[in-house]
VEXVEX-417578 format. One record per residue (C-alpha): residue number from 1; residue in three letters; x, y, z. Coordinates in steps of 0.05 Angstrom, whole numbers, plus 32768, in hexadecimal, padded with zeros to 4 digits. Each point is the difference from the previous one (the first is absolute). Example, Ala and Ser with C-alpha at 12.3 -4.5 7.8 and 13.67 -1.06 7.14 Angstrom:
# VEXVEX-417578
<atom n="1" res="ala" X="80F6" Y="7FA6" Z="809C"/>
<atom n="2" res="ser" X="801B" Y="8045" Z="7FF3"/>
# end
This chain:
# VEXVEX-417578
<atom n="1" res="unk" X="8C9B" Y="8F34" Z="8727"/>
<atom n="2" res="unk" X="7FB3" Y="7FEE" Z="7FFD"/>
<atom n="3" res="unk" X="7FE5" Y="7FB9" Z="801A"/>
<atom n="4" res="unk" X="7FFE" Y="7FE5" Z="7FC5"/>
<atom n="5" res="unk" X="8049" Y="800B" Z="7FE6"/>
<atom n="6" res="unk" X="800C" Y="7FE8" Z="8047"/>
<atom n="7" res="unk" X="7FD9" Y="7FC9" Z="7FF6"/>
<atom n="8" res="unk" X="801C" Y="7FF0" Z="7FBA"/>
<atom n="9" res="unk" X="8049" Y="8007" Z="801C"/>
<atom n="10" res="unk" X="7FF4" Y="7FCA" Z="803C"/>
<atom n="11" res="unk" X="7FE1" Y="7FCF" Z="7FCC"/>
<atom n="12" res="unk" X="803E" Y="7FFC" Z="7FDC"/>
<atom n="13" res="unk" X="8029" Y="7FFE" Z="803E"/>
<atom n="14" res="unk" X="7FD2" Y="7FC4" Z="8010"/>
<atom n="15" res="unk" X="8001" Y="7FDF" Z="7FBD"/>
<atom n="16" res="unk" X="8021" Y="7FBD" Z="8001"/>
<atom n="17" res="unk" X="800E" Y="7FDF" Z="7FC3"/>
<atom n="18" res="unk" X="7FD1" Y="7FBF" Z="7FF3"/>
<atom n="19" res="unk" X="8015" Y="7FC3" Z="8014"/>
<atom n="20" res="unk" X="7FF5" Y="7FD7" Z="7FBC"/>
<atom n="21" res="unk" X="7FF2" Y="7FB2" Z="800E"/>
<atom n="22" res="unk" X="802B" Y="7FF4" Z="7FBC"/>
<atom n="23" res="unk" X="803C" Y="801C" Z="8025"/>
<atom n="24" res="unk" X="7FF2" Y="7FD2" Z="8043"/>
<atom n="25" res="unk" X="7FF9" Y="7FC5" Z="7FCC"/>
<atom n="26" res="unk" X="8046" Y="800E" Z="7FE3"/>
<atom n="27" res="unk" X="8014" Y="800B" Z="803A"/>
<atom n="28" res="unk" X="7FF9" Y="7FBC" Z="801E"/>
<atom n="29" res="unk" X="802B" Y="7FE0" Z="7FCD"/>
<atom n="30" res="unk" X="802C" Y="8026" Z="8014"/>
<atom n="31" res="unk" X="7FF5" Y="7FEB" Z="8048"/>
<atom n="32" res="unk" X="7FF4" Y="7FB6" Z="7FF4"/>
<atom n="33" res="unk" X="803A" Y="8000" Z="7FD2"/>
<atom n="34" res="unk" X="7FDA" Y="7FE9" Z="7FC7"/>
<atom n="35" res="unk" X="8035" Y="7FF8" Z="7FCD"/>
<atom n="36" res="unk" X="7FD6" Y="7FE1" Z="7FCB"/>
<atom n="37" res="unk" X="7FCF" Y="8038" Z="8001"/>
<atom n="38" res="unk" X="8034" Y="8033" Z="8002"/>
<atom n="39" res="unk" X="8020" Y="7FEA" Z="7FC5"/>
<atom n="40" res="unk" X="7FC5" Y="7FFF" Z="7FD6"/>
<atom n="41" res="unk" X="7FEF" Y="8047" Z="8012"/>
<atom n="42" res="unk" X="8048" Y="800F" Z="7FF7"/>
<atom n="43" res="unk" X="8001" Y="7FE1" Z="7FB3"/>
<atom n="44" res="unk" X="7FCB" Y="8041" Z="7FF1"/>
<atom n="45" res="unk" X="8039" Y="8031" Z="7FFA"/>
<atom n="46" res="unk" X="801A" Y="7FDA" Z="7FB8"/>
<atom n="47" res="unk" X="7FBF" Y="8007" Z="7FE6"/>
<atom n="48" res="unk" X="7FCF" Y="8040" Z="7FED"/>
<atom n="49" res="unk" X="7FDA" Y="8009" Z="803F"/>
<atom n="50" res="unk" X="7FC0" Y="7FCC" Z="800A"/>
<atom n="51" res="unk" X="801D" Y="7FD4" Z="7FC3"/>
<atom n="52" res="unk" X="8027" Y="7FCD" Z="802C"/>
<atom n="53" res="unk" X="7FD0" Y="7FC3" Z="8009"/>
<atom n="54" res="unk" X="8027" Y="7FE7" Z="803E"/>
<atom n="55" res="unk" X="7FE5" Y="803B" Z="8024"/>
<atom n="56" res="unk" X="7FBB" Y="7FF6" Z="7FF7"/>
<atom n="57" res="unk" X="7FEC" Y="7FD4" Z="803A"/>
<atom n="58" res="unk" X="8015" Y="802B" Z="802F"/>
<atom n="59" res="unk" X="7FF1" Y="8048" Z="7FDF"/>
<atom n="60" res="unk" X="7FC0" Y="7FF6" Z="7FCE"/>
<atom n="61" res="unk" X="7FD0" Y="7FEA" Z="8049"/>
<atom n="62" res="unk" X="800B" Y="8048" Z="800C"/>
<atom n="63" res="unk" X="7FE7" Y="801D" Z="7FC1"/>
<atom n="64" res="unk" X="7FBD" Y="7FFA" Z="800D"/>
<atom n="65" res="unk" X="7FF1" Y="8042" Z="8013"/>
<atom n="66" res="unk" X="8036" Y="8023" Z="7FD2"/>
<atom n="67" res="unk" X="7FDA" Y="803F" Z="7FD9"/>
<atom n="68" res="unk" X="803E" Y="800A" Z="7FCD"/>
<atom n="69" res="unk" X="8041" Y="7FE3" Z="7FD8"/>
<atom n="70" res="unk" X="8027" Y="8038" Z="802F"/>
<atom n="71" res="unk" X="7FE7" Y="7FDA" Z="8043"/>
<atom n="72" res="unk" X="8005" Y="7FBB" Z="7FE2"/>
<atom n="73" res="unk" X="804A" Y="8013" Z="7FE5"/>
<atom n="74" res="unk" X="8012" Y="8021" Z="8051"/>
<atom n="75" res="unk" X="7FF4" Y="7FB7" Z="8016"/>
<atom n="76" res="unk" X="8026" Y="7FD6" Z="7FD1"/>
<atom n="77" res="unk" X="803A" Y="8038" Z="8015"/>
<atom n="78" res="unk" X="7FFB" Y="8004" Z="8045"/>
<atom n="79" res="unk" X="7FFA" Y="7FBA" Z="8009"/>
<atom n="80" res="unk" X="8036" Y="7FF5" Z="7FD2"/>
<atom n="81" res="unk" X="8031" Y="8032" Z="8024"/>
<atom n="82" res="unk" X="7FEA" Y="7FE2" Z="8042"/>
<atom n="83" res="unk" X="8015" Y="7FBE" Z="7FEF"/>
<atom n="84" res="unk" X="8049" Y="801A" Z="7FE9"/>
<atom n="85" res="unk" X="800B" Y="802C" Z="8045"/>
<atom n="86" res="unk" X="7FC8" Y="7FE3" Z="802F"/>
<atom n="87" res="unk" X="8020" Y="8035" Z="803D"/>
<atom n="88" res="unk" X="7FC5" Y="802B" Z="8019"/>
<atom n="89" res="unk" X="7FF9" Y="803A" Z="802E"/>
<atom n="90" res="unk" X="7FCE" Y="802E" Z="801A"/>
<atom n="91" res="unk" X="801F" Y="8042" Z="7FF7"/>
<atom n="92" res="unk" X="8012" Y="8026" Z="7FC4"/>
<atom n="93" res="unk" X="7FF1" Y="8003" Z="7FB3"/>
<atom n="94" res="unk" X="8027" Y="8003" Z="7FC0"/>
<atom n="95" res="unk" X="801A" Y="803D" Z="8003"/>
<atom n="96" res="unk" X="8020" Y="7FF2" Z="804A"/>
<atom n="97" res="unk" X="8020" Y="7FBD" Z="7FDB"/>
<atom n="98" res="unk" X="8024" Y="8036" Z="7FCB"/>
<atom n="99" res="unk" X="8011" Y="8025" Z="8039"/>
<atom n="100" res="unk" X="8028" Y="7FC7" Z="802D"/>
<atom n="101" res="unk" X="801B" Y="7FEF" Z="7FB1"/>
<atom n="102" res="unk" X="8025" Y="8047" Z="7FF4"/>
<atom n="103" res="unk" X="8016" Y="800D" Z="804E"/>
<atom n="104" res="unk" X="801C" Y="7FC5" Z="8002"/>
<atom n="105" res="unk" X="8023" Y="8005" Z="7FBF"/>
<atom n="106" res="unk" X="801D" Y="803F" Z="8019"/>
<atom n="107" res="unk" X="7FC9" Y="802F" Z="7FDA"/>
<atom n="108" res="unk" X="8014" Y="7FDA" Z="7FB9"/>
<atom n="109" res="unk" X="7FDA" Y="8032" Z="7FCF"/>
<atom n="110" res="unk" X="7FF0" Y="7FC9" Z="7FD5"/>
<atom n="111" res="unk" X="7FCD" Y="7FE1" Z="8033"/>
<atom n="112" res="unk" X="7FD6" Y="8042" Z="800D"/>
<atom n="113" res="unk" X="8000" Y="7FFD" Z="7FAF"/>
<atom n="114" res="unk" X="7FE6" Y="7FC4" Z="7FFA"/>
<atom n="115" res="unk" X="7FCA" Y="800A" Z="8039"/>
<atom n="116" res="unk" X="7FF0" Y="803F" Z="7FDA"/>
<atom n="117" res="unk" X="7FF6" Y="7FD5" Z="7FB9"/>
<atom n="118" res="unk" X="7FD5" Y="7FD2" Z="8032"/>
<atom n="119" res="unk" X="7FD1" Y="803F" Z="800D"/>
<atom n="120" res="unk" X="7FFE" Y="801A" Z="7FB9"/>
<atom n="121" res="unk" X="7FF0" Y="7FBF" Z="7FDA"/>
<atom n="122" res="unk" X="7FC1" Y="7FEA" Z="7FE4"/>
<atom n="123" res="unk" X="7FD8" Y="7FD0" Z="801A"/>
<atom n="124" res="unk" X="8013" Y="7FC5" Z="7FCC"/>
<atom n="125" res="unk" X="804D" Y="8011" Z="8017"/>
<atom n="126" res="unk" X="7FE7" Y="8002" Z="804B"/>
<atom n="127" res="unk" X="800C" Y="7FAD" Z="800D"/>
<atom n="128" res="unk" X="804B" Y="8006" Z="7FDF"/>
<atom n="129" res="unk" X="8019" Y="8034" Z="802D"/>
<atom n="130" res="unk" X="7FD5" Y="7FE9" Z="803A"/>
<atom n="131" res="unk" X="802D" Y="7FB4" Z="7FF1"/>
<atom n="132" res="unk" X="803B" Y="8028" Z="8002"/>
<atom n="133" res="unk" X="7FF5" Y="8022" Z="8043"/>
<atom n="134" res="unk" X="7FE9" Y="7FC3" Z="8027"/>
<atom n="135" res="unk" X="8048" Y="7FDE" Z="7FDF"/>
<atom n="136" res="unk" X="801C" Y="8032" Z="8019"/>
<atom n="137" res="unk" X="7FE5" Y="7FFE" Z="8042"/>
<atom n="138" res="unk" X="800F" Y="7FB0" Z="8002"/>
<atom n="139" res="unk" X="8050" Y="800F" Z="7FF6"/>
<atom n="140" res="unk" X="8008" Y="802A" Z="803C"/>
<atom n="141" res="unk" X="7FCA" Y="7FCE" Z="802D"/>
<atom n="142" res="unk" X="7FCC" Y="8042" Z="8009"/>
<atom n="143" res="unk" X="7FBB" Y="7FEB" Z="8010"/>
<atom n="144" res="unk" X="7FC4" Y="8007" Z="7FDA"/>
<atom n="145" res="unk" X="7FB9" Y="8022" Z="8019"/>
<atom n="146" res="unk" X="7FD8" Y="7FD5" Z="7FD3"/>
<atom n="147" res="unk" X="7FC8" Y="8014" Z="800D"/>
<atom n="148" res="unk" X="800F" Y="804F" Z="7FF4"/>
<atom n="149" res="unk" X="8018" Y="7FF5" Z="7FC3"/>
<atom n="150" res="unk" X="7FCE" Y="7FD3" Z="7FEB"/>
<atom n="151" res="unk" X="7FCB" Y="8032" Z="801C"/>
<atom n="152" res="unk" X="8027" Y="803A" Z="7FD4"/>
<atom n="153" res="unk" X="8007" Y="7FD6" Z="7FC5"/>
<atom n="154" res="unk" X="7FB7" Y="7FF0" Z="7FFC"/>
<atom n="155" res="unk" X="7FF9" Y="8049" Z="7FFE"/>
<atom n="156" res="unk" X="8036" Y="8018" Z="7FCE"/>
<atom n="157" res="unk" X="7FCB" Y="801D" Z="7FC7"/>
<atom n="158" res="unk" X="7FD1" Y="8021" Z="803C"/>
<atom n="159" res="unk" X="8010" Y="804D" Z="7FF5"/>
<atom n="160" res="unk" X="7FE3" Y="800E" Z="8041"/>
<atom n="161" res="unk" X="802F" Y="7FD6" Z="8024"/>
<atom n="162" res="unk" X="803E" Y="7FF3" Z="7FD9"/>
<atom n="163" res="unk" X="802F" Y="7FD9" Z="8023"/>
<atom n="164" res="unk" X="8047" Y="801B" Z="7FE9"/>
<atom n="165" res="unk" X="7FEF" Y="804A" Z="8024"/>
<atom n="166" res="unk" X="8007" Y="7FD1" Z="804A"/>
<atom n="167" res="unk" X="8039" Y="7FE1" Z="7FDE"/>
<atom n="168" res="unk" X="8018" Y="803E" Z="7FF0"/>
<atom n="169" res="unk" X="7FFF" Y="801D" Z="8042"/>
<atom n="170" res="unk" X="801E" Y="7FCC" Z="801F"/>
<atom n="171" res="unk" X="8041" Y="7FFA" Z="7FDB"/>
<atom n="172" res="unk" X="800A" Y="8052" Z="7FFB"/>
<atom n="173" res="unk" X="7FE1" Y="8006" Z="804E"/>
<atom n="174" res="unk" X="8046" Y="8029" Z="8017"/>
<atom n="175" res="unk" X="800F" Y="801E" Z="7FBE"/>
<atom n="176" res="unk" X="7FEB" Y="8042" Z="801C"/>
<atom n="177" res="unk" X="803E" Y="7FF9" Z="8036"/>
<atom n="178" res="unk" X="8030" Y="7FE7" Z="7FCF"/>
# end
């Protein structure tokens, strides 16, 4: 292996995902137990994302520096999804939350098909499946990494970094000894 690949390979072995201030921000309703807040963020998920008005104080202050609808849409969502499971953690992404799912539904095939219709959909069917996951993930009490999967979801139309292939490796990671 040259320097560089060397190089390359302990960048990404030093890479930490960013720590957003939106996610501390939701985060301390969460803390504070700021039921009024929560609830208005919460209200999103019955409407198309950025279309409920009640979320507006609290999301539209961080819009400022938004570049596109995709970005703009990630923050009504996570914000949304935050409010209706506010758990966090520090570890893991989506594809480890499918992966607690279908162990501990004793390998039901139905949840490694709906993580795989989660990795296959387009991006306008991405905030539907992601709502279903993070529901899921509320019924059996599994905590979120917010700010992975807001990180990832920001990212979703990158083709040099698409999100679902760490997902991906994640839930299948001891396929190979199966």
């Amino acid at each position: 292996m040259s320097k560089s690949e060397t190089k390359k390979n302990q960048k990404k072995k030093n890479f930490e995902i960013p720590k957003y201030p939106f996610i501390k921000y939701l985060e301390k309703f969460a803390e504070k137990k700021n039921r009024g807040a929560l609830a208005a963020l919460r209200r999103g998920l019955q409407y198309d994302l950025g279309k409920c008005i009640g979320m507006f104080p609290y999301v539209v202050p961080w819009l400022s520096n938004v570049r596109s609808k995709w970005e703009r849409d990630m923050y009504y969502l996570i914000a949304s999804l935050f409010a209706y499971h506010p758990i966090s953690t520090g570890i893991g992404n989506l594809g480890d939350i499918f992966r607690v799912l279908y162990l501990k539904r004793q390998k039901n095939p139905s949840f490694e098909k709906r993580f795989i219709t989660l990795l296959k959909s387009n991006p306008e069917d991405v905030p539907f499946h992601i709502r279903q996951a993070i529901s899921l993930a509320k019924s059996e009490n599994i905590p979120i990494n917010w700010y992975e999967l807001f990180f990832d979801l920001l990212r979703w139309n990158n083709p040099n970094y698409p999100p679902y292939e760490k997902w991906a490796q994640s839930f299948w990671r001891d396929k190979k000894e199966e």
